[in-house]
PyMOL CGO cylinders between C-alpha atoms (Angstrom):
from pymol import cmd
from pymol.cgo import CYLINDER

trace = [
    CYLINDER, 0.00, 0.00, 0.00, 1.27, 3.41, -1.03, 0.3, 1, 1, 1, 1, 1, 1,
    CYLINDER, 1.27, 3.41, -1.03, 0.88, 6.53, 1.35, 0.3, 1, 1, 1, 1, 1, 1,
    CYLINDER, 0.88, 6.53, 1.35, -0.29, 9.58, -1.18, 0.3, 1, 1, 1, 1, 1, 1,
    CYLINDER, -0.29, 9.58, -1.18, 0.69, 13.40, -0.50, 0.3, 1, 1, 1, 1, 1, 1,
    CYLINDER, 0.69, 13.40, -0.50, 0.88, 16.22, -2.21, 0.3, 1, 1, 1, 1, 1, 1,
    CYLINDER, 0.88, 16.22, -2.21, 4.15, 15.74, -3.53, 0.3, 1, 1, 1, 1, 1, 1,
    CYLINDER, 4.15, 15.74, -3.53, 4.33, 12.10, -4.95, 0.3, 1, 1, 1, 1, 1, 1,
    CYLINDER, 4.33, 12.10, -4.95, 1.31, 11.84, -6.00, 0.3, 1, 1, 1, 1, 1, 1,
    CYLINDER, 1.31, 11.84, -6.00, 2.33, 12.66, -9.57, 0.3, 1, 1, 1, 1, 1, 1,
    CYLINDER, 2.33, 12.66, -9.57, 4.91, 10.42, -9.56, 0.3, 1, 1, 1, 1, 1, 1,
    CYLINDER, 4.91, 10.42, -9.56, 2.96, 7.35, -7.77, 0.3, 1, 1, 1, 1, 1, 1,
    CYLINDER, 2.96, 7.35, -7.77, -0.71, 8.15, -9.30, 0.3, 1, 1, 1, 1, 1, 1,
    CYLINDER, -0.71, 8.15, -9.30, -0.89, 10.32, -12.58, 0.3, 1, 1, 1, 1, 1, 1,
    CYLINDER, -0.89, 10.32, -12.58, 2.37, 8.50, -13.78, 0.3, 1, 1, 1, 1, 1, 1,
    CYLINDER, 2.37, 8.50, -13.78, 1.85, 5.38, -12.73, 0.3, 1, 1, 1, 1, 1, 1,
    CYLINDER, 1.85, 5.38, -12.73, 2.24, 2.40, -15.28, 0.3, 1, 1, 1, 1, 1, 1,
    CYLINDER, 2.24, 2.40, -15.28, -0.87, 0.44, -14.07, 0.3, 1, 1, 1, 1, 1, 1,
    CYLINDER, -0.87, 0.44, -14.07, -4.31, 1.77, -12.66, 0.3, 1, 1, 1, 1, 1, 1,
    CYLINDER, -4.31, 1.77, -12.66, -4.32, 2.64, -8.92, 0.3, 1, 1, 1, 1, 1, 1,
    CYLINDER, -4.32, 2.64, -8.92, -7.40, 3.09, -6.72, 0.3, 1, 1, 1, 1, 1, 1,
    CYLINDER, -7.40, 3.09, -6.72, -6.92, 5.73, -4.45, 0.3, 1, 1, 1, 1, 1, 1,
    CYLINDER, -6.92, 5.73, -4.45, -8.32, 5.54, -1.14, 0.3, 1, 1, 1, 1, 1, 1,
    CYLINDER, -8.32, 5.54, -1.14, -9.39, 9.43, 0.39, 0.3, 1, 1, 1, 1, 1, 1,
    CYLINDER, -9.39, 9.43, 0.39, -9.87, 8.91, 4.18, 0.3, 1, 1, 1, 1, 1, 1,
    CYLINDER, -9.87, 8.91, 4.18, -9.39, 10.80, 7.27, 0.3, 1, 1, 1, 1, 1, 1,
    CYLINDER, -9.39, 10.80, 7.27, -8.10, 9.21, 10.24, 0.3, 1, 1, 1, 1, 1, 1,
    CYLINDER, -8.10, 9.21, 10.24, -10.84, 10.15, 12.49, 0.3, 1, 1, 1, 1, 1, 1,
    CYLINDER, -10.84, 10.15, 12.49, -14.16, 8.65, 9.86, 0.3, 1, 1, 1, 1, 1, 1,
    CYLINDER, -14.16, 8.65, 9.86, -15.94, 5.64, 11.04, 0.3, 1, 1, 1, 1, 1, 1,
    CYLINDER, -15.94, 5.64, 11.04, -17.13, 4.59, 7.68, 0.3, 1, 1, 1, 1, 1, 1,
    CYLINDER, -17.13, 4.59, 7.68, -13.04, 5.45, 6.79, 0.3, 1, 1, 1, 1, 1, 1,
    CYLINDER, -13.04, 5.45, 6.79, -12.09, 2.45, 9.10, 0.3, 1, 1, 1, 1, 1, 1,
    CYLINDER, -12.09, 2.45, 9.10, -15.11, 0.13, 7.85, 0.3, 1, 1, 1, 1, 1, 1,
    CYLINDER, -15.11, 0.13, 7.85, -14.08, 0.20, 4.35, 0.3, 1, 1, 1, 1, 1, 1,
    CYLINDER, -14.08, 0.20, 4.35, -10.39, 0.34, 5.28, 0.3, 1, 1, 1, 1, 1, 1,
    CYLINDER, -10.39, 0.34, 5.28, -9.84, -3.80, 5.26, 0.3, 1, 1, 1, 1, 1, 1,
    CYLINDER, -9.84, -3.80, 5.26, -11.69, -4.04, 1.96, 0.3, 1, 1, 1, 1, 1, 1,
    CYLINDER, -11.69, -4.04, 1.96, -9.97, -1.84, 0.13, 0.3, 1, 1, 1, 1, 1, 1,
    CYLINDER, -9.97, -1.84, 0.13, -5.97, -3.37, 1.57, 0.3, 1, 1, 1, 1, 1, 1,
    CYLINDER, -5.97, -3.37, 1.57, -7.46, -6.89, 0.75, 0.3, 1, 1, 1, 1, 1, 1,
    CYLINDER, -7.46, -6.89, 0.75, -7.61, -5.89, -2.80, 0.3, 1, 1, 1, 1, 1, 1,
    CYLINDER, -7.61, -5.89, -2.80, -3.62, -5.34, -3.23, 0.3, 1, 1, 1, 1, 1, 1,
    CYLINDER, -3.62, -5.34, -3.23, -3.77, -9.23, -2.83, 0.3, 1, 1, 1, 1, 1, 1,
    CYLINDER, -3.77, -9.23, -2.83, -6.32, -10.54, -5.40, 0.3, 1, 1, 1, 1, 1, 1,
    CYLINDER, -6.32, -10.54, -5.40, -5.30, -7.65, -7.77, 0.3, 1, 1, 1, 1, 1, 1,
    CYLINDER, -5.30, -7.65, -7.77, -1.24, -7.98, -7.01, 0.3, 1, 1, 1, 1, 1, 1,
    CYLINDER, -1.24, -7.98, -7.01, 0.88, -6.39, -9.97, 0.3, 1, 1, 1, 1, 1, 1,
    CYLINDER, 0.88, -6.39, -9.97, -2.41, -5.27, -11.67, 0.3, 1, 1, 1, 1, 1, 1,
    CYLINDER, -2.41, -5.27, -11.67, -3.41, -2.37, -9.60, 0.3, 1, 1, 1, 1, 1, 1,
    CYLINDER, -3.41, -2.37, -9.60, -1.65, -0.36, -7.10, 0.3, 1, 1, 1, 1, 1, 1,
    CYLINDER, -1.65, -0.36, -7.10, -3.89, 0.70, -4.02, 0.3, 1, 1, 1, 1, 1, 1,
    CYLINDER, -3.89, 0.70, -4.02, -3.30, 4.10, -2.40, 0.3, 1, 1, 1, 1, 1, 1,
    CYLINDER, -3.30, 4.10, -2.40, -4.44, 5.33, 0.61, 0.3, 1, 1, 1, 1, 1, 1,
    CYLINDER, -4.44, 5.33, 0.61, -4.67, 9.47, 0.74, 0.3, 1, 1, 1, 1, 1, 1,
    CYLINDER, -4.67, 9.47, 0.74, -5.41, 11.73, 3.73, 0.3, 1, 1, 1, 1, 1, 1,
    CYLINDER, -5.41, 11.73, 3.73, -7.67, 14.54, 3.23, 0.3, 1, 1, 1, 1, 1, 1,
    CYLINDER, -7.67, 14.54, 3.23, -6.75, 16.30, 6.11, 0.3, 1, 1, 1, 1, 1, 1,
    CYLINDER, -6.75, 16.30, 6.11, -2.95, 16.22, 5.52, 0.3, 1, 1, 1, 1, 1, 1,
    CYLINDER, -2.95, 16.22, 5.52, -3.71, 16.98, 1.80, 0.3, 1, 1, 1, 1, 1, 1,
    CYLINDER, -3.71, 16.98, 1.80, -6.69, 19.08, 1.10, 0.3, 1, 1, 1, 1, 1, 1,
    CYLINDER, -6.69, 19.08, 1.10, -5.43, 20.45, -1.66, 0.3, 1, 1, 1, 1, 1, 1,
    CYLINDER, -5.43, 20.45, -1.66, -5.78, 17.05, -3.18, 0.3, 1, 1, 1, 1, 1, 1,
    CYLINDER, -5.78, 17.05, -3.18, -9.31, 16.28, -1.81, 0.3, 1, 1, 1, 1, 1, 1,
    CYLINDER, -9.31, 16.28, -1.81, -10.38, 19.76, -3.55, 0.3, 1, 1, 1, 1, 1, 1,
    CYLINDER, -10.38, 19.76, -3.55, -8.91, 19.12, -7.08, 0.3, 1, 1, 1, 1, 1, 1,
    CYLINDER, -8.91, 19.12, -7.08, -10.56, 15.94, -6.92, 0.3, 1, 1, 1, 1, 1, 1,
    CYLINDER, -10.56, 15.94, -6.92, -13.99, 17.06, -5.31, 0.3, 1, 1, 1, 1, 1, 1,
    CYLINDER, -13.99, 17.06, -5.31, -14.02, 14.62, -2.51, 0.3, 1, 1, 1, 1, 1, 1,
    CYLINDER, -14.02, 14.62, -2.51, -16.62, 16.15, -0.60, 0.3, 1, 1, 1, 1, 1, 1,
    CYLINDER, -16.62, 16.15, -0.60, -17.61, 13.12, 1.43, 0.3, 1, 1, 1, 1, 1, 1,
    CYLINDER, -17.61, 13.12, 1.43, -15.32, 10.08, 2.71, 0.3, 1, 1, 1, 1, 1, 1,
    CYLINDER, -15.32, 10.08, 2.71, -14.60, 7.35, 1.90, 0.3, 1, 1, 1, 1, 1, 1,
    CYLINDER, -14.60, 7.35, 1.90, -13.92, 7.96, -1.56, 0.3, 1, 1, 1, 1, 1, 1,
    CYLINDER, -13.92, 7.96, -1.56, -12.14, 6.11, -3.85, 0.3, 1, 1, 1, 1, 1, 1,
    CYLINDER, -12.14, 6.11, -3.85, -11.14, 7.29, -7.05, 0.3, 1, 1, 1, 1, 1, 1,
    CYLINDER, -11.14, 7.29, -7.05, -9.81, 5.16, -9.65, 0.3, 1, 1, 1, 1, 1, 1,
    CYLINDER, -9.81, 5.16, -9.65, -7.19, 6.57, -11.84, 0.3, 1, 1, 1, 1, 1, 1,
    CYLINDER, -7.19, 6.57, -11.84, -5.79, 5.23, -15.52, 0.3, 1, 1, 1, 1, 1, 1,
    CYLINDER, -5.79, 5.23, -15.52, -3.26, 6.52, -17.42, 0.3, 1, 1, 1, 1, 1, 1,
    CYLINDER, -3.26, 6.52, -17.42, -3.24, 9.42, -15.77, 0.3, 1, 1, 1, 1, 1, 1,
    CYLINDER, -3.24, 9.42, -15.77, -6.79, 10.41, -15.74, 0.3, 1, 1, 1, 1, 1, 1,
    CYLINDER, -6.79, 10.41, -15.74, -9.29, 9.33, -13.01, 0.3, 1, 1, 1, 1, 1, 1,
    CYLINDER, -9.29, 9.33, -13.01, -11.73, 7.35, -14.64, 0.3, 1, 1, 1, 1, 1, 1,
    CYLINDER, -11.73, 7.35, -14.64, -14.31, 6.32, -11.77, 0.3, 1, 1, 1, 1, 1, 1,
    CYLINDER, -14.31, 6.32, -11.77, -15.53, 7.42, -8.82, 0.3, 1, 1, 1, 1, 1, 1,
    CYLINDER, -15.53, 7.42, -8.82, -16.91, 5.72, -5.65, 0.3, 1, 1, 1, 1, 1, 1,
    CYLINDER, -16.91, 5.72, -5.65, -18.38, 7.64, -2.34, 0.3, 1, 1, 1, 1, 1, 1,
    CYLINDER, -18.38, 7.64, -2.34, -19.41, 5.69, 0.60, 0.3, 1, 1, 1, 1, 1, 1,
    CYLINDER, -19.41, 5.69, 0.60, -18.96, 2.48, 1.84, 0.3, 1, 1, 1, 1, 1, 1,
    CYLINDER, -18.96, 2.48, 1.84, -19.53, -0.48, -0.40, 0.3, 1, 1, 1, 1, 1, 1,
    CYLINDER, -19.53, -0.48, -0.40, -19.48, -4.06, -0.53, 0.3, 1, 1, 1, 1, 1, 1,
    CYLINDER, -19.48, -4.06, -0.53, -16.40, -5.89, -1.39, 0.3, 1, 1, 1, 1, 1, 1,
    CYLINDER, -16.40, -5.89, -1.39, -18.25, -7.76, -4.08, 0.3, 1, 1, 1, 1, 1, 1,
    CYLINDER, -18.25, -7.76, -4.08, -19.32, -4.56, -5.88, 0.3, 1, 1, 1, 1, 1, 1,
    CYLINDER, -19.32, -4.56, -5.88, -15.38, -3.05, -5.37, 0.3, 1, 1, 1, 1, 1, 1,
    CYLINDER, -15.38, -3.05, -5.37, -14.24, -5.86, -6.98, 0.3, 1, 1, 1, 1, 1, 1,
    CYLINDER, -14.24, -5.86, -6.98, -16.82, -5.68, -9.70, 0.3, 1, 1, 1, 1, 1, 1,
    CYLINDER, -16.82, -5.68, -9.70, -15.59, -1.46, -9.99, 0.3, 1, 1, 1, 1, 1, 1,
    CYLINDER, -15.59, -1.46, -9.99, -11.85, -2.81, -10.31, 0.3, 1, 1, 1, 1, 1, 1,
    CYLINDER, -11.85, -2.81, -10.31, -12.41, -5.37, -12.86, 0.3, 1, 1, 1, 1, 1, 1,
    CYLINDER, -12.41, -5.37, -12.86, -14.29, -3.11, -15.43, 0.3, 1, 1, 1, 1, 1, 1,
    CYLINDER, -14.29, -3.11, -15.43, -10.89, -0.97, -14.97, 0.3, 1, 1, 1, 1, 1, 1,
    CYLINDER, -10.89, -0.97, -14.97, -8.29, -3.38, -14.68, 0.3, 1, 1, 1, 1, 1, 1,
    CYLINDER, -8.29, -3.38, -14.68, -9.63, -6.04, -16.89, 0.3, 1, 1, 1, 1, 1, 1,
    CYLINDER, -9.63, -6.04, -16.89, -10.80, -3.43, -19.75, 0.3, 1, 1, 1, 1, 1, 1,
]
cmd.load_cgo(trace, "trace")
């Protein structure tokens, strides 16, 4: 699991060579902590084919604005630079997996 900021996340997200879900959180969110083990479960079943990332809106807000996370959890799905789906809320693992796999297996 990466740890996004400000200042790699050009480097680790925009640049990066295989989609990455991006995980915006805040360490104090209930929901945050729910969807938490669901989201690091997926580096496992989707190992080399998607890089998870886990982003804190309170450290990085500037992120969370350019992005228009205006609720948490969010996850934002980004390929080839671009984000190309967004999720807000919690949600099942079944219907993340079924969100990656539209991406990742595209």
């Amino acid at each position: 699991m990466v740890i996004i900021t400000s200042e790699n996340f050009e480097t680790e997200v925009l640049q990066s060579k295989i989609p990455v879900l991006v995980d915006f959180y805040a360490d104090w969110c209930g929901p945050c902590k729910m969807m938490a083990p669901t989201v690091e479960a997926m580096e496992d079943v989707y190992k080399d084919k998607l890089k998870i990332a886990k982003l804190n809106v309170d450290d990085n807000p500037d992120l969370a604005e350019k992005y228009n996370v205006m609720s948490i959890p969010t996850l934002i799905f980004f390929d080839g630079g671009s984000a190309v789906q967004t999720s807000v809320g919690l949600i099942s693992r079944s219907a993340l997996q079924e969100k990656i796999d539209s991406i990742v297996h595209a």
